[in-house]
N, C-alpha and C positions, 0 to 999 in steps of 0.2 A: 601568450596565446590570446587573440582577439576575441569577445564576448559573444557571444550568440543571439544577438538583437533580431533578428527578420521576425515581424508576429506573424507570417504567413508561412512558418515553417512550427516543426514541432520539437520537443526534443526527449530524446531517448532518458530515462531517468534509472536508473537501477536502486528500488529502496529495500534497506535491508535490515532486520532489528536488532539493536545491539545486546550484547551481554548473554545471548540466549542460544543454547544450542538440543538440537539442531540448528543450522541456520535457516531462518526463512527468509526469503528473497522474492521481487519480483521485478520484471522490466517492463518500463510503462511508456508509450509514445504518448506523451502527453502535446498540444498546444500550445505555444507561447504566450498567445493572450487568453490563458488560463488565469486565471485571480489565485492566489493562494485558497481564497476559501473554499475554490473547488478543486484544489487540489486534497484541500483534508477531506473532501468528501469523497474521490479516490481513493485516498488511502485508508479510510473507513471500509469502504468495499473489499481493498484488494489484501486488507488484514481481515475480513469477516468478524468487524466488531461494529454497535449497536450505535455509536456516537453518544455514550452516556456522560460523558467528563470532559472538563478544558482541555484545551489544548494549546498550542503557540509553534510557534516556526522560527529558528533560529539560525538568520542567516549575514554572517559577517559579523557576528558580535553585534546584529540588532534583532530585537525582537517583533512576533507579527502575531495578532491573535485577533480576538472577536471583539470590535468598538464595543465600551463599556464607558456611557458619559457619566459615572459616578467615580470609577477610576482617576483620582489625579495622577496616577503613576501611570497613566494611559499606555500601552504598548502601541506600534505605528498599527494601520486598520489594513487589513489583511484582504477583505473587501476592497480596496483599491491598487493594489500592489500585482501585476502580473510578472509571468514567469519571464517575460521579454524586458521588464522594466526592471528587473534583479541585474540584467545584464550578464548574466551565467556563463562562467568558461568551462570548457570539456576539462572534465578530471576534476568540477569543483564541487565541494560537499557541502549541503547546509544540512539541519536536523528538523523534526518532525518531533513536538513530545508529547503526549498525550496521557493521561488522567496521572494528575502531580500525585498523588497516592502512589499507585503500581510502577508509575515515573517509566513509562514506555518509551524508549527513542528510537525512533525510524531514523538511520542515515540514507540522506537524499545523495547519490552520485550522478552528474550529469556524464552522461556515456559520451554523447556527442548531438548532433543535428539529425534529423529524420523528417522524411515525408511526411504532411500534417495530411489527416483522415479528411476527403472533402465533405463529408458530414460535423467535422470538428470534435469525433467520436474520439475519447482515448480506448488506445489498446493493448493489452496487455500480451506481452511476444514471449515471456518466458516467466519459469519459476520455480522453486524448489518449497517444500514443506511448510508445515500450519502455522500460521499465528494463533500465539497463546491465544485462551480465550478471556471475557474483559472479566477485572475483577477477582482474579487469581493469585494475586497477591506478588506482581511484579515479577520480575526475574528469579529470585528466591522461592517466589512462592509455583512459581511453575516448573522448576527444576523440582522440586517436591511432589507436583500432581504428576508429572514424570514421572517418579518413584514409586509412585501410587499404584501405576496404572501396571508397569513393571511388579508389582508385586504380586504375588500369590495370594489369592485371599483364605482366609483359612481362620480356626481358633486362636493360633497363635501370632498371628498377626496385627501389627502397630495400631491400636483406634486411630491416631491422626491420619492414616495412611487412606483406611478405609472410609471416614469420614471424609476425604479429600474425593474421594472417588465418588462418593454417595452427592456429593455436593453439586458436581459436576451433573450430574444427570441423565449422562449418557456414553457410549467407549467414545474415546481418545485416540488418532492414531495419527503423533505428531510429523509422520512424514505423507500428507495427505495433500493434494492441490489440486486442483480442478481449474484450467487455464479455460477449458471452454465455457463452465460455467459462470466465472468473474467477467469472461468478455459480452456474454448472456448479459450481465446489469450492468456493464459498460456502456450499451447499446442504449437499455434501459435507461442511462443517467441523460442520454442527450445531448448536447452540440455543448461542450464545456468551454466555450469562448463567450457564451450568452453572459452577460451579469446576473439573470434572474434568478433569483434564490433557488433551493430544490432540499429535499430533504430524503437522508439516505431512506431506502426501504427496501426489506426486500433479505440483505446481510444476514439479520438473526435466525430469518426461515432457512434459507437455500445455507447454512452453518452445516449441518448434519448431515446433510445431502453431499456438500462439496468436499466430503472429507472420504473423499475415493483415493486411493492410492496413486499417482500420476505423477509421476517425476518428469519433469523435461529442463533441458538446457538451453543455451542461447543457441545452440547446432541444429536440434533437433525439432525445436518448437517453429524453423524459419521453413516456408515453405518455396521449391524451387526458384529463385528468379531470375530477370533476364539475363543473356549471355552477357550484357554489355558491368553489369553490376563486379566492381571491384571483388576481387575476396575476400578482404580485410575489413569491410563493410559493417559497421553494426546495425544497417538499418534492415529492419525485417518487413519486405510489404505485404501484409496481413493485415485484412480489412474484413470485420465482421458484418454477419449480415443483418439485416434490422429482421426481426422476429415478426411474420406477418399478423 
């Protein structure tokens, strides 16, 4: 299968966190000439975490992160590398990791080719349940605040269990997503074909708020299109509105 080079198109991304269940998932119409490094500020968003810890991007058995000119072990600059200059075939997977502590991997699937946003807006078309929140103590430690949150509270109840809860700070309720409010800071993030830097905001507030109950699928979250549109189609045209 031939690579998806056009930077004047976008491409459907389906990212999903490994190891952790529930699954949380989301399908993103990203850009091609998106930079990696606004890709990780996407996926900061579209997990509802803080951007507190490293990250890197691993794709082909090479690695991409934040230029660090003290590093002799330099990884390639993540800041020059676009999604069109990876070359990316439909069905091919790179990963996302994030804070080598809790060791979070987002697997990136490219779904296929989609309509790029003429605002150069990525958008988010579909999704199912929360991403853990940051700091939990990785896959282990979140199946455990699961547990937490599941349990009764009571006299005879676990202290780890209750302090995991107490920790936390607020209910849990891991099958929570909010697709109109991620596309809300989507809009917010702005034309992500730009180079210019930007810094997430916005994530740790709209956290507690987005954890409404909202399930939707790739079916359900697409809304009607033309007659001329294939069935087989993954591309969703849904286009947010900029917030006056």
């Amino acid at each position: 299968m031939k690579p998806i080079r056009d930077t004047k198109t976008a491409l459907l991304l389906e990212v999903s966190l490994t190891d952790v269940r529930p699954r949380a998932w989301r399908r993103l119409v990203v850009p091609q000439a998106a930079r990696l490094s606004k890709l990780h500020h996407l996926l900061q968003l579209a997990a509802a975490w803080e951007d507190r810890h490293l990250h890197e991007f691993e794709v082909r058995g090479r690695r991409y992160s934040v230029p660090d000119p003290d590093d002799t072990h330099f990884d390639l600059d993540e800041t020059k590398a676009t999604l069109a200059t990876l070359a990316l075939r439909a069905g091919e997977k790179f990963q996302y990791v994030y804070d080598f502590g809790d060791d979070w991997r987002i697997e990136c699937k490219v779904i296929g080719p989609a309509p790029e946003h003429p605002r150069g807006w990525a958008v988010c078309v579909a999704g199912e349940n929360a991403f853990p929140p940051e700091d939990c103590g990785g896959p282990p430690g979140y199946e455990a605040l699961l547990a937490a949150f599941a349990s009764k509270p009571g006299p005879r109840e676990d202290r780890d269990l209750a302090d995991r809860r107490d920790w936390l700070g607020y209910p849990w309720d891991a099958e929570a997503f909010d697709r109109n409010a991620l596309n809300r800071m989507l809009v917010d993030l702005g034309d992500v074909r730009q180079p210019e830097s930007f810094v997430v905001r916005g994530a740790a507030r709209a956290r507690p708020k987005a954890h409404k109950r909202v399930k939707e699928s790739p079916q359900d979250a697409a809304p009607p299109g033309p007659s001329s549109q294939p069935p087989s189609s993954n591309v969703v045209p849904l286009l947010p509105r900029k917030p006056k």
